[in-house]
N, C-alpha and C positions, 0 to 999 in steps of 0.2 A: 315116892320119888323126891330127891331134893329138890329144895327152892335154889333158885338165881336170883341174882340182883339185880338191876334196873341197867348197869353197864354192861356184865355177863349178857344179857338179854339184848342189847344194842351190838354186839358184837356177832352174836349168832344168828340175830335178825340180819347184818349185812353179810356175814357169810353165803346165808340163806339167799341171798336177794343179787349179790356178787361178788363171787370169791375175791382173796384180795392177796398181792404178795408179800414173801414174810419179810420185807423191805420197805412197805409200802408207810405211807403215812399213819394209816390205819393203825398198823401191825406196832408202831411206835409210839402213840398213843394210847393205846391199849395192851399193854404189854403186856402185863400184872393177868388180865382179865384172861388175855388169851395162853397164858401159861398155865394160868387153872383151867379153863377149858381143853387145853389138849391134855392135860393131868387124867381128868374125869372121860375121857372120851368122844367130846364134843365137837371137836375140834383135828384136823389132821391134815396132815400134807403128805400125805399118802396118793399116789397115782393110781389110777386104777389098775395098770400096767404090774402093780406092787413097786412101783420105782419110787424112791421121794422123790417130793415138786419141791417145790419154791413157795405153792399160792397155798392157804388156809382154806379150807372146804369145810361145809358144816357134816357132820356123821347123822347118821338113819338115827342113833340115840339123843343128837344135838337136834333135831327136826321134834324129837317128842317131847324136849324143853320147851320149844317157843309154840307149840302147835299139843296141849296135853290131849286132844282128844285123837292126836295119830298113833298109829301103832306099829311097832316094831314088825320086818319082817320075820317070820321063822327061822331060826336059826340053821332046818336043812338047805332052807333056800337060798343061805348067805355065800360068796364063794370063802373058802375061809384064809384067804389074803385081806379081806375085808373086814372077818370074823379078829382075826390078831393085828387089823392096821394102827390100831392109837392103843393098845395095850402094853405094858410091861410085863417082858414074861420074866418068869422068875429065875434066879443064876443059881 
């Protein structure tokens, strides 16, 4: 699995800890960080609804960044709104 960096890792720990919106102080501060983060899938504002939000949520793959001994769900068990939420599908 990649490595993150000390900022990356500050930003998906306060995801982790309390989502934040994508307006927020936060979110402008760490711009950069969290533009790679929802690149890579760590990161999304994906509702659970499938609707977009507003607020930055960490993903079940961003939780195995800050936490490497957690482990992914099974992909049967994923709903798959969730499965294509911070993905680019291809055109």
């Amino acid at each position: 699995m990649d490595e993150i960096g000390p900022r990356l890792t500050e930003v998906l720990c306060t995801a982790w800890g309390a989502p934040f919106s994508t307006k927020s102080d936060t979110a402008r501060l760490y711009a950069d960080e969290i533009a790679e983060a929802a690149c890579r899938g760590l990161l999304t504002v994906r509702a659970t609804s499938g609707e977009w939000g507003r607020v930055w949520r960490i993903t079940p793959l961003g939780v195995t960044m800050i936490f490497p001994d957690a482990s992914l769900p099974s992909l049967e068990n994923l709903p798959l709104d969730l499965l294509l939420s911070n993905r680019a599908l291809p055109y």
